[in-house]
Chimera marker file (.cmm) of the C-alpha trace (Angstrom):
<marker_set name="trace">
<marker id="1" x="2.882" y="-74.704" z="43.758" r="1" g="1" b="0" radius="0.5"/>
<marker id="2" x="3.849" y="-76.990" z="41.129" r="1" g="1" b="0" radius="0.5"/>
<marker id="3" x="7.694" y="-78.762" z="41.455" r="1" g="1" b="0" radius="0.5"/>
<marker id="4" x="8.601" y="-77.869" z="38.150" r="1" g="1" b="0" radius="0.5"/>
<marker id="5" x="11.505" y="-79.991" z="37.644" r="1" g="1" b="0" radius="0.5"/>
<marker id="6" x="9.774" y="-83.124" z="38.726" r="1" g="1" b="0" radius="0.5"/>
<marker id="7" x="7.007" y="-82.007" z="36.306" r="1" g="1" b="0" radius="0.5"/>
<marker id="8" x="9.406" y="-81.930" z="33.544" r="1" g="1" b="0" radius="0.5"/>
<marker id="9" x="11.547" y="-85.063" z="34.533" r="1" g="1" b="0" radius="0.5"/>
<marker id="10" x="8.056" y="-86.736" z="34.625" r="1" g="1" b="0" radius="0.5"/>
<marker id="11" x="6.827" y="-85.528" z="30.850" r="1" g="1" b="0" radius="0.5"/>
<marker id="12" x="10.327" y="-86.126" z="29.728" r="1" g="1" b="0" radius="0.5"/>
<marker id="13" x="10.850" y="-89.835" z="30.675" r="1" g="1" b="0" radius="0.5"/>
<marker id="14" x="7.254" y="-90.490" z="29.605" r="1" g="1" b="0" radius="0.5"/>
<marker id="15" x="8.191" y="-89.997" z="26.476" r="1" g="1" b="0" radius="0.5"/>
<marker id="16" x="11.030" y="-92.037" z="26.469" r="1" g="1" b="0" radius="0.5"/>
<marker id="17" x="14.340" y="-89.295" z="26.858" r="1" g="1" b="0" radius="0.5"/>
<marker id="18" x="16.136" y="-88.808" z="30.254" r="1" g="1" b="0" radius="0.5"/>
<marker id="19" x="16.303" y="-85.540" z="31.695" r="1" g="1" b="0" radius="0.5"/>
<marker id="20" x="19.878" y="-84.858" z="31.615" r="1" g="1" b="0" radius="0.5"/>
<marker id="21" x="19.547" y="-80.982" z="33.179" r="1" g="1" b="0" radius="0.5"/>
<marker id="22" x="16.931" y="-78.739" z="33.710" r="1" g="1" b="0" radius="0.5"/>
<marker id="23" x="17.558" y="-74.611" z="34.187" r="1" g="1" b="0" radius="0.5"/>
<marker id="24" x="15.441" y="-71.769" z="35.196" r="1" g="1" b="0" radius="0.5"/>
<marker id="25" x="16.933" y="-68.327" z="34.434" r="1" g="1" b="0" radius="0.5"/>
<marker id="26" x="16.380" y="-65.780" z="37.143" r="1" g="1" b="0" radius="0.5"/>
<marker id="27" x="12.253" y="-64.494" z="37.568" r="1" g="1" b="0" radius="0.5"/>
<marker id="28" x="11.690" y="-68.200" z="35.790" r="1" g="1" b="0" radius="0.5"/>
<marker id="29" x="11.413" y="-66.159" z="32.347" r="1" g="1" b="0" radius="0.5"/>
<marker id="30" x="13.527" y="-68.592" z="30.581" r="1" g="1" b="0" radius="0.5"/>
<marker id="31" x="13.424" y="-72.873" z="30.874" r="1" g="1" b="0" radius="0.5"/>
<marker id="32" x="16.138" y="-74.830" z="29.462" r="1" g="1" b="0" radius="0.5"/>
<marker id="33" x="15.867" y="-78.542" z="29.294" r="1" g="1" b="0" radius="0.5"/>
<marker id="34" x="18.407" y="-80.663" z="27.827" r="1" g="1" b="0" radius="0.5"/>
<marker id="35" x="17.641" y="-84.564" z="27.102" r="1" g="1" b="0" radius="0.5"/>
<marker id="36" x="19.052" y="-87.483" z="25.861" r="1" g="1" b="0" radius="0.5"/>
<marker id="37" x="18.796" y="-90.763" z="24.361" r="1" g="1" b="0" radius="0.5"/>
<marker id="38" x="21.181" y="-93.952" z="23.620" r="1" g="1" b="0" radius="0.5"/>
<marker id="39" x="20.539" y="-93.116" z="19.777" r="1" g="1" b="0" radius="0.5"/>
<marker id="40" x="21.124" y="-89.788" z="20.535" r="1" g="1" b="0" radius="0.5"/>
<marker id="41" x="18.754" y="-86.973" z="20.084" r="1" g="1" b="0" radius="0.5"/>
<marker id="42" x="17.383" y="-84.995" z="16.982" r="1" g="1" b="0" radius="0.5"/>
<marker id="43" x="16.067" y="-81.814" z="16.158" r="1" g="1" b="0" radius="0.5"/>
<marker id="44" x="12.891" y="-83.572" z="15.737" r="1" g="1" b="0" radius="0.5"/>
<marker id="45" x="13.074" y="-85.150" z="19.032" r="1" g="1" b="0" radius="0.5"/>
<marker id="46" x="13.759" y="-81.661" z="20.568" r="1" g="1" b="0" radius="0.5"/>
<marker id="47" x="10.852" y="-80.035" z="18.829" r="1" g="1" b="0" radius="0.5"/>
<marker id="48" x="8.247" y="-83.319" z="19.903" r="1" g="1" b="0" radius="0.5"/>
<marker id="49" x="9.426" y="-82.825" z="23.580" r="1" g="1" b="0" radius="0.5"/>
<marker id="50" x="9.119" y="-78.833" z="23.347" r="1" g="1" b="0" radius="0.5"/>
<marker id="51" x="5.545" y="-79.320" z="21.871" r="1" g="1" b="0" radius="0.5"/>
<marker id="52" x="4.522" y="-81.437" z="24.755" r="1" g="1" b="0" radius="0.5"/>
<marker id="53" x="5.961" y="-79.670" z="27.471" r="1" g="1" b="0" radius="0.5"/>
<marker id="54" x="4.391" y="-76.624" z="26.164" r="1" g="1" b="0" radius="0.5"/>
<marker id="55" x="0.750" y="-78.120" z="26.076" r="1" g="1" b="0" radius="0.5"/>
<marker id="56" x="1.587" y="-79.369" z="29.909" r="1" g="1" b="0" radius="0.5"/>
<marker id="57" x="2.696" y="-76.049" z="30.635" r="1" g="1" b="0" radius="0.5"/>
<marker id="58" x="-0.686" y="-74.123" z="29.555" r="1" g="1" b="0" radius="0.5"/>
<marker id="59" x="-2.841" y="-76.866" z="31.850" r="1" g="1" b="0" radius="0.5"/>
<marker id="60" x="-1.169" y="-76.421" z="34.642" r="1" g="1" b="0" radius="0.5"/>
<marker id="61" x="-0.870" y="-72.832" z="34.168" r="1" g="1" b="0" radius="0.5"/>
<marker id="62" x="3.012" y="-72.399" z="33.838" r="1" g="1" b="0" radius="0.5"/>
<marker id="63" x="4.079" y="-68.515" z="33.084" r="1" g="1" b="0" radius="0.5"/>
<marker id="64" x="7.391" y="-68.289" z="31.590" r="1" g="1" b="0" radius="0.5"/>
<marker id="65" x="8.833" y="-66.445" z="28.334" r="1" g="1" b="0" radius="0.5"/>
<marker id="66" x="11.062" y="-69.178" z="26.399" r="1" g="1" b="0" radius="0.5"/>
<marker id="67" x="11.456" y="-72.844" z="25.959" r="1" g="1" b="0" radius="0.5"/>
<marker id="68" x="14.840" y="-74.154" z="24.786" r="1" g="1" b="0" radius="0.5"/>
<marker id="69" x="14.790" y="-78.342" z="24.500" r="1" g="1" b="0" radius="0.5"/>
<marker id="70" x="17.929" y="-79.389" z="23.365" r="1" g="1" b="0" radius="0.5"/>
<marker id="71" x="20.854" y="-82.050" z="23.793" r="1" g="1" b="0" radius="0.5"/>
<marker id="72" x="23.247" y="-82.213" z="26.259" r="1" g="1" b="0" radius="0.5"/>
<marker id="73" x="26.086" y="-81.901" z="23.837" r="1" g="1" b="0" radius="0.5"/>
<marker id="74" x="29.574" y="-83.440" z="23.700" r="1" g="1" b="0" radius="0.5"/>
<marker id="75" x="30.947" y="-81.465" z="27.250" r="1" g="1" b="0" radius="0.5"/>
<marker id="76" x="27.282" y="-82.809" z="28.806" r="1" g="1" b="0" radius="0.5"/>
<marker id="77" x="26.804" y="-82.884" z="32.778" r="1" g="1" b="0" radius="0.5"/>
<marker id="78" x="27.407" y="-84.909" z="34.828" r="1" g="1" b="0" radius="0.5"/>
<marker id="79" x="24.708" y="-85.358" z="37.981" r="1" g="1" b="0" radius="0.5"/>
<marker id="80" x="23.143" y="-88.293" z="38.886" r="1" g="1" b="0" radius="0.5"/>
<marker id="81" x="24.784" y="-91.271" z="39.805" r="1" g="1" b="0" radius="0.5"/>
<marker id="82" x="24.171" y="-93.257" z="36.722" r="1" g="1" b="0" radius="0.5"/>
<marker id="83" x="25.520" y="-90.316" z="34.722" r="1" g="1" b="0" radius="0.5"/>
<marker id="84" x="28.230" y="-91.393" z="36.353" r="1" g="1" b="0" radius="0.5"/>
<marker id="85" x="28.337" y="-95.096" z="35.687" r="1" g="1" b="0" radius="0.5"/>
<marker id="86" x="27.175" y="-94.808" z="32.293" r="1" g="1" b="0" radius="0.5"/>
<marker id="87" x="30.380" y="-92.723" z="31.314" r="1" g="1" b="0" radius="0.5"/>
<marker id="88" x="33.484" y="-94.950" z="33.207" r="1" g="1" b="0" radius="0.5"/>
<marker id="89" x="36.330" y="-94.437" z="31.076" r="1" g="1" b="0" radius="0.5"/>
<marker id="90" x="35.628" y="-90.856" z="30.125" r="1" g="1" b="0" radius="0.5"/>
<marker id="91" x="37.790" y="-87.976" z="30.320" r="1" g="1" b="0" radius="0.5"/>
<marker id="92" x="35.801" y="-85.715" z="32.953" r="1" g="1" b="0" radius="0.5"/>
<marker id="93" x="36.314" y="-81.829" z="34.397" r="1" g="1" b="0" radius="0.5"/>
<marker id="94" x="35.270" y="-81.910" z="38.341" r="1" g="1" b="0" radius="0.5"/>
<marker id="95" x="34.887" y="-78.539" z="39.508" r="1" g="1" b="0" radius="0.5"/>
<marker id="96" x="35.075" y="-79.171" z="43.572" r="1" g="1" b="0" radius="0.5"/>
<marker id="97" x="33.043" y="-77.497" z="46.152" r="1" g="1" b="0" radius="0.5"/>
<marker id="98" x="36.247" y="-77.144" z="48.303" r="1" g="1" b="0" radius="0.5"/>
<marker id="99" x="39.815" y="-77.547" z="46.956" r="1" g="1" b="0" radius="0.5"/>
<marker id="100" x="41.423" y="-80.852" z="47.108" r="1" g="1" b="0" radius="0.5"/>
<marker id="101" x="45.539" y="-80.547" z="47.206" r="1" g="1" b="0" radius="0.5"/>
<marker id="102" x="45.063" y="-77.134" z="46.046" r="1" g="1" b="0" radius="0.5"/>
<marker id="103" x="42.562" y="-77.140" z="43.297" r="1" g="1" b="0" radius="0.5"/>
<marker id="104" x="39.047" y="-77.138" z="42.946" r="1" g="1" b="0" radius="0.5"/>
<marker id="105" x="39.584" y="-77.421" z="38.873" r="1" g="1" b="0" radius="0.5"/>
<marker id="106" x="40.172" y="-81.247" z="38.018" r="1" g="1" b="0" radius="0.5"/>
<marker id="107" x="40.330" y="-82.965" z="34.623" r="1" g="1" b="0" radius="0.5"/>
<marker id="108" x="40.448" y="-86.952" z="35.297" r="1" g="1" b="0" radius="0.5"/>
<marker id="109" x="39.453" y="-90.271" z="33.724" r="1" g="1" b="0" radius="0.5"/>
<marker id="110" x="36.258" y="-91.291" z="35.254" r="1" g="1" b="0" radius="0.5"/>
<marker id="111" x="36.972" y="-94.760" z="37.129" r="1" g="1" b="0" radius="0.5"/>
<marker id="112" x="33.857" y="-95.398" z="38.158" r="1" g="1" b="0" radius="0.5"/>
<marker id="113" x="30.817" y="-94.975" z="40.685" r="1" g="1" b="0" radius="0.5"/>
<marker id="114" x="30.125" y="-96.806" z="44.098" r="1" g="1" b="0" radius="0.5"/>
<marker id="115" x="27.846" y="-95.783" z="47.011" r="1" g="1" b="0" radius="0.5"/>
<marker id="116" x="27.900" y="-92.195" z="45.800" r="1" g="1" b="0" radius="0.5"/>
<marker id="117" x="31.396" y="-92.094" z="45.474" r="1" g="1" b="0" radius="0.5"/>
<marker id="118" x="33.214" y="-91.126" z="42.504" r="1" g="1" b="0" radius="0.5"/>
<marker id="119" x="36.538" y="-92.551" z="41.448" r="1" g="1" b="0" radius="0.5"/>
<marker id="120" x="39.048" y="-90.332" z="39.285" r="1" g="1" b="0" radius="0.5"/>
<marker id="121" x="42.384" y="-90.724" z="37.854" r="1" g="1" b="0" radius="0.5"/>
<marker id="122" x="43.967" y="-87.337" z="37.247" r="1" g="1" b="0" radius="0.5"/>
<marker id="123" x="47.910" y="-86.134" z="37.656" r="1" g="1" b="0" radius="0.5"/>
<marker id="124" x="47.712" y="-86.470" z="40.706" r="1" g="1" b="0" radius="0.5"/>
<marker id="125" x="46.897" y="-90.041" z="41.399" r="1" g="1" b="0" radius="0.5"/>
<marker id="126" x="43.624" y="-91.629" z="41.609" r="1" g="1" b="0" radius="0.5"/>
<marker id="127" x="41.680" y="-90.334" z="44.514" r="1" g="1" b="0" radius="0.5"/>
<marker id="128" x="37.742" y="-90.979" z="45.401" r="1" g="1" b="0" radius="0.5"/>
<marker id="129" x="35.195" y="-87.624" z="45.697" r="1" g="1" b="0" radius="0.5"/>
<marker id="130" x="31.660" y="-88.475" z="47.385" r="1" g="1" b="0" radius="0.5"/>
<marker id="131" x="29.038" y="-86.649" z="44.839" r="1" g="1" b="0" radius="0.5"/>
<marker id="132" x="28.093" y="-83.752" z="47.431" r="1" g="1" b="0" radius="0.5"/>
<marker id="133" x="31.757" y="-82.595" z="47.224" r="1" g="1" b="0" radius="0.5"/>
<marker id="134" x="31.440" y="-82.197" z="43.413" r="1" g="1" b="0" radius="0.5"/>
<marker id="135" x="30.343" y="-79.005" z="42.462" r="1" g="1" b="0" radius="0.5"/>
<marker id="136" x="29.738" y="-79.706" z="38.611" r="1" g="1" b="0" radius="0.5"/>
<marker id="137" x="30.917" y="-82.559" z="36.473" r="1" g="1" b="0" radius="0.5"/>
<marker id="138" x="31.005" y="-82.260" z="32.825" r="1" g="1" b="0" radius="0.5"/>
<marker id="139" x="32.390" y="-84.802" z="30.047" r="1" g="1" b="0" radius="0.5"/>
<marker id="140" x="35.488" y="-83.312" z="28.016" r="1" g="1" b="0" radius="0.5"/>
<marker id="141" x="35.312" y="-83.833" z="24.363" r="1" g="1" b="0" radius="0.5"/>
<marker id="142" x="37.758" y="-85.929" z="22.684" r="1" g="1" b="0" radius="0.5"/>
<marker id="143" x="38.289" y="-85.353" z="18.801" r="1" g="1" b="0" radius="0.5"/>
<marker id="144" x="40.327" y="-87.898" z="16.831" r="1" g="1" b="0" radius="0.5"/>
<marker id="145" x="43.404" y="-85.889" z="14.067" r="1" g="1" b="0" radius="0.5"/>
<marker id="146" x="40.881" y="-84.592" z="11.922" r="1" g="1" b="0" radius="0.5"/>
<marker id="147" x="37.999" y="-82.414" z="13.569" r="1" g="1" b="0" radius="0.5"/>
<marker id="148" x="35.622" y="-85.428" z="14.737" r="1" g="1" b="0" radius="0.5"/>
<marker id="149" x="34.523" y="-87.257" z="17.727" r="1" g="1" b="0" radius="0.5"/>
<marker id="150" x="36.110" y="-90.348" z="18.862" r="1" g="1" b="0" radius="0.5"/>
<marker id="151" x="33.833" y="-93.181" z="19.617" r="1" g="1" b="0" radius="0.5"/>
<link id1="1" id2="2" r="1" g="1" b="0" radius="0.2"/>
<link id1="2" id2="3" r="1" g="1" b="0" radius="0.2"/>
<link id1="3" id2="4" r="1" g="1" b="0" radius="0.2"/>
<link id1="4" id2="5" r="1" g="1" b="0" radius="0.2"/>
<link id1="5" id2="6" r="1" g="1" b="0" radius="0.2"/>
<link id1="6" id2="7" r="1" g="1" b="0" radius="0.2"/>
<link id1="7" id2="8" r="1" g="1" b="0" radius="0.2"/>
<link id1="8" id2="9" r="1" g="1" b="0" radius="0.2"/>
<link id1="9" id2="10" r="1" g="1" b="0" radius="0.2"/>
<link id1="10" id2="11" r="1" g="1" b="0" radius="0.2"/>
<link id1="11" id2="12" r="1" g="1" b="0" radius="0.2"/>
<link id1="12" id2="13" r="1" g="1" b="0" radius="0.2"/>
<link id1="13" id2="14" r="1" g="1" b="0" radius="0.2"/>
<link id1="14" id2="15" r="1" g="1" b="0" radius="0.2"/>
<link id1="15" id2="16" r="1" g="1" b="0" radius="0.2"/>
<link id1="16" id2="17" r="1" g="1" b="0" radius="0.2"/>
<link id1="17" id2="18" r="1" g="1" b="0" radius="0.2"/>
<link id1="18" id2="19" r="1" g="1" b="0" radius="0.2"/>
<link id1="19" id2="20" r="1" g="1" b="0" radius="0.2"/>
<link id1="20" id2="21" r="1" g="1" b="0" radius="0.2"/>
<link id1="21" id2="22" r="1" g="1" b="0" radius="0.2"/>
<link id1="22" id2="23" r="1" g="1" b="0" radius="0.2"/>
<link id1="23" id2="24" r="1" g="1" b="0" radius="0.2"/>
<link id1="24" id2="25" r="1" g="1" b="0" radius="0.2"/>
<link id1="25" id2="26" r="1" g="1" b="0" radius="0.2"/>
<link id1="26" id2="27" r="1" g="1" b="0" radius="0.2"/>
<link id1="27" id2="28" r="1" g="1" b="0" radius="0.2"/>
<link id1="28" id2="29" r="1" g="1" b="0" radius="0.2"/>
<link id1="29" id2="30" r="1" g="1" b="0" radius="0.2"/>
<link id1="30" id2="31" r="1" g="1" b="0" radius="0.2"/>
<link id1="31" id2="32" r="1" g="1" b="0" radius="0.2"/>
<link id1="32" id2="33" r="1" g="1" b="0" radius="0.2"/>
<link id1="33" id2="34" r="1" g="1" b="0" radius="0.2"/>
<link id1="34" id2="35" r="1" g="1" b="0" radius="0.2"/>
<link id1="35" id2="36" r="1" g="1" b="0" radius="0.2"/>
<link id1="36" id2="37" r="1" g="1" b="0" radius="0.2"/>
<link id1="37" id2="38" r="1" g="1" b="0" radius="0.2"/>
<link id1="38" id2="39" r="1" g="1" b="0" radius="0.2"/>
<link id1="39" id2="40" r="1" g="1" b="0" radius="0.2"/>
<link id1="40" id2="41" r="1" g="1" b="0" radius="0.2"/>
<link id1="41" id2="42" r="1" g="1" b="0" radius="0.2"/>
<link id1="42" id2="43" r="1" g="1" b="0" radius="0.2"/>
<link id1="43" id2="44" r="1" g="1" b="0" radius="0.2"/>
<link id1="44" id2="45" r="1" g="1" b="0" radius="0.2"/>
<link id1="45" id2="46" r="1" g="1" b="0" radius="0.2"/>
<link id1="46" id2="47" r="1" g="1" b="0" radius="0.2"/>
<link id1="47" id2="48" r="1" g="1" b="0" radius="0.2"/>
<link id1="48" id2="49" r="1" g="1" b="0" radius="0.2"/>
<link id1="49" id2="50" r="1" g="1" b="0" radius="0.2"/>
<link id1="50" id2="51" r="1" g="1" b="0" radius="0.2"/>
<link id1="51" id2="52" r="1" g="1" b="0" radius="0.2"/>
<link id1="52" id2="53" r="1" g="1" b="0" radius="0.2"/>
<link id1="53" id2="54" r="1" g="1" b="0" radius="0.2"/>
<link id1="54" id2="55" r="1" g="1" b="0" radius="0.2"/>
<link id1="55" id2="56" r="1" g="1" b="0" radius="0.2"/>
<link id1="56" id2="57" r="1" g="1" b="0" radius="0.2"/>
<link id1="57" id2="58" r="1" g="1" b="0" radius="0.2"/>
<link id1="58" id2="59" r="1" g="1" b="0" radius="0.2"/>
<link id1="59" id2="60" r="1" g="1" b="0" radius="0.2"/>
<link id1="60" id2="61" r="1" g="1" b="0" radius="0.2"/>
<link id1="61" id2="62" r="1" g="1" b="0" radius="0.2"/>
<link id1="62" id2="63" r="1" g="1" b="0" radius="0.2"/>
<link id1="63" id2="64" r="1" g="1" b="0" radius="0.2"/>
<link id1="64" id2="65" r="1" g="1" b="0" radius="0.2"/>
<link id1="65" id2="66" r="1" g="1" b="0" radius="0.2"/>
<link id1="66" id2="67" r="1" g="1" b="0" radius="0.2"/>
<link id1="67" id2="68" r="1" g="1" b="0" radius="0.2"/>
<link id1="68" id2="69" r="1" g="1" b="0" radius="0.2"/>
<link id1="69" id2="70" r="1" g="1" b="0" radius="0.2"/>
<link id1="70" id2="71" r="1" g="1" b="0" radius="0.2"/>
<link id1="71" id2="72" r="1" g="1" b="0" radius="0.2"/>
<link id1="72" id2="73" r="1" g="1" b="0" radius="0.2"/>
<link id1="73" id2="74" r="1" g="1" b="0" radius="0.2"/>
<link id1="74" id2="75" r="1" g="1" b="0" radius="0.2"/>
<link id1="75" id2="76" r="1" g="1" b="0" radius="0.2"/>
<link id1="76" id2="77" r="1" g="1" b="0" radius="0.2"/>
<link id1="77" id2="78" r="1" g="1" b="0" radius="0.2"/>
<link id1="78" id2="79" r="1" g="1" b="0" radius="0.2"/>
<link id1="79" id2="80" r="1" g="1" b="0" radius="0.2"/>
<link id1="80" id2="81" r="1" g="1" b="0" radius="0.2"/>
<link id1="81" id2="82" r="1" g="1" b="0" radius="0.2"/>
<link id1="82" id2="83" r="1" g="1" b="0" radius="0.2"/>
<link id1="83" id2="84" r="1" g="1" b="0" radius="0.2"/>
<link id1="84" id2="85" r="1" g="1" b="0" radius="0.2"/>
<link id1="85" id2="86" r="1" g="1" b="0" radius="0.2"/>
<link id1="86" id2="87" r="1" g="1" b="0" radius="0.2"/>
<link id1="87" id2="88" r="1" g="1" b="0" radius="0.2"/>
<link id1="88" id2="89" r="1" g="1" b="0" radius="0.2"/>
<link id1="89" id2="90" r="1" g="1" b="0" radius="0.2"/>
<link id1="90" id2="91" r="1" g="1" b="0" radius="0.2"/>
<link id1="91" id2="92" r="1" g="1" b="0" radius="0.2"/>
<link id1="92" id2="93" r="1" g="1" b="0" radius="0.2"/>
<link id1="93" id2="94" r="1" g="1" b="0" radius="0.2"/>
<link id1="94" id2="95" r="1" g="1" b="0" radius="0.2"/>
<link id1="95" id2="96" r="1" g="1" b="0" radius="0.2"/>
<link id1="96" id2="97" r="1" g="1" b="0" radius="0.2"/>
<link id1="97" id2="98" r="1" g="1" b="0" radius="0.2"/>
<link id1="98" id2="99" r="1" g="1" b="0" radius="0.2"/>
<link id1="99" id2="100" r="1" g="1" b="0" radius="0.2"/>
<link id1="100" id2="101" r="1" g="1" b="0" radius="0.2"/>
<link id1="101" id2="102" r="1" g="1" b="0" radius="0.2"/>
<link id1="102" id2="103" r="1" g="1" b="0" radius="0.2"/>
<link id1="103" id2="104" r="1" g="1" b="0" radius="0.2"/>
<link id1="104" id2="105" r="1" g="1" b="0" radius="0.2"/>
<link id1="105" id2="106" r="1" g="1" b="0" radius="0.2"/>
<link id1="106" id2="107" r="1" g="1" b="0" radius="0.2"/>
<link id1="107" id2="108" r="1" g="1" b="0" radius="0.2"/>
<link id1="108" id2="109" r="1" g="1" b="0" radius="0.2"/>
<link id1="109" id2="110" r="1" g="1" b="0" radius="0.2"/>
<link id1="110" id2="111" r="1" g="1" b="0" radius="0.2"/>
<link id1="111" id2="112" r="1" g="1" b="0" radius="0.2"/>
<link id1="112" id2="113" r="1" g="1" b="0" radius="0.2"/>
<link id1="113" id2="114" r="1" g="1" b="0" radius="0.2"/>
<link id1="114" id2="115" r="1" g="1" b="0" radius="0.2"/>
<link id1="115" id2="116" r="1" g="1" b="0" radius="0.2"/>
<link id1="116" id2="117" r="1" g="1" b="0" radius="0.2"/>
<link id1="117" id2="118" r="1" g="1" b="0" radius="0.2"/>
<link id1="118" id2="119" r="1" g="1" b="0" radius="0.2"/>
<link id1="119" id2="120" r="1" g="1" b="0" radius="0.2"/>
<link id1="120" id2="121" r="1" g="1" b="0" radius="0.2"/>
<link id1="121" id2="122" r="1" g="1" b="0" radius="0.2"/>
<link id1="122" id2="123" r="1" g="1" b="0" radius="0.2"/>
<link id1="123" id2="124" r="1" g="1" b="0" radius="0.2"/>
<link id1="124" id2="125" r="1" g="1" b="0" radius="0.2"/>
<link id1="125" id2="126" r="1" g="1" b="0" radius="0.2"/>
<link id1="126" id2="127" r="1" g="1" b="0" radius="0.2"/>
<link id1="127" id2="128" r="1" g="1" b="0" radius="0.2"/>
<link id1="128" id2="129" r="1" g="1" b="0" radius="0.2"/>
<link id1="129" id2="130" r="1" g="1" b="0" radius="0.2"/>
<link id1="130" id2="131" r="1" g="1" b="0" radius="0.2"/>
<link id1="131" id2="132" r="1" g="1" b="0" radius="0.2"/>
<link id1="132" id2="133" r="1" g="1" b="0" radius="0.2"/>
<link id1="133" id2="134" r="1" g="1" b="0" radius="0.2"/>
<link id1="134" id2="135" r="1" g="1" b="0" radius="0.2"/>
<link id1="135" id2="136" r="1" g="1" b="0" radius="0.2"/>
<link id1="136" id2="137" r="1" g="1" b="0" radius="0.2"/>
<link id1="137" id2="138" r="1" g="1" b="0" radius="0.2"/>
<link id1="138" id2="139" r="1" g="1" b="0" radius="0.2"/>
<link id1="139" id2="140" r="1" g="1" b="0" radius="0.2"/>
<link id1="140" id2="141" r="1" g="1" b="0" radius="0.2"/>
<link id1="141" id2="142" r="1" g="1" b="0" radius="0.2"/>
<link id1="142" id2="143" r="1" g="1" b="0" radius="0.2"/>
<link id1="143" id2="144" r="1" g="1" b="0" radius="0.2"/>
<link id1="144" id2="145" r="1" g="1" b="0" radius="0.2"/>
<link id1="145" id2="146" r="1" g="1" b="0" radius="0.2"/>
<link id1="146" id2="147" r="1" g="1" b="0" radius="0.2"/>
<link id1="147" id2="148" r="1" g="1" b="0" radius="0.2"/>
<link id1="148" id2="149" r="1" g="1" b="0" radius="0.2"/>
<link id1="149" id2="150" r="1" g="1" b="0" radius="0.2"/>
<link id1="150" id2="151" r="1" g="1" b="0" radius="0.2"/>
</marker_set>
């Protein structure tokens, strides 16, 4: 049996994205990959990487109904520790796997990464969360006065 994520992480980087998140939908019908890249990514970059997955897909005999490729958009995930790192200074939602002083819903600023710890700043002080606590991490978009995205 073929580890499909690995298979995609590995056709992915090969071509130069990262492999931000990967999603089967229940019976493995539908595959959703999201990438990314420091210039960001394109609709033609989405369309390259769907065209080669899909040729890897027929060799190695892959059944599934849909293919969606896209970015990981402005409220991206958070997984991997240098998801992590790469984003210090960004406001963050941390949805915990158990609550911490009463929540498991947490919007912070993202302090930084160290040994698999993650350290927050939120209303509630600053306070460390090891990554197997974290349930799902996702950046929160910040628009300057007028509609757009702050850099």
């Amino acid at each position: 049996m073929v580890d499909l994520e690995a298979l995609v992480e590995q056709v992915v980087s090969g071509m130069g994205f990262e492999l931000v998140d990967f999603e089967v939908s229940p019976r493995a019908r539908i595959l959703r990959v999201f990438i990314d890249i420091e210039r960001g990514v394109t609709v033609d970059d989405c369309a390259t990487v769907s065209d080669q997955l899909q040729r890897v897909f027929e060799v190695e005999d892959i059944d599934y109904d849909r293919l969606e490729v896209s970015s990981p958009g402005l409220d991206r995930v958070l997984k991997k520790p240098r998801d992590f790192a790469r984003f210090v200074g960004a406001q963050v939602q941390l949805k915990l796997r158990e609550p911490w002083q009463g929540r498991k819903n947490l919007k912070a600023e993202l302090l930084g990464i160290e040994e698999d710890r993650v350290r927050v700043s939120s209303d509630l002080g600053e306070h460390e969360f090891a990554l197997a606590e974290i349930d799902r991490a996702r950046l929160v978009p910040q628009f300057d006065g007028f509609g757009g995205k702050k850099q």
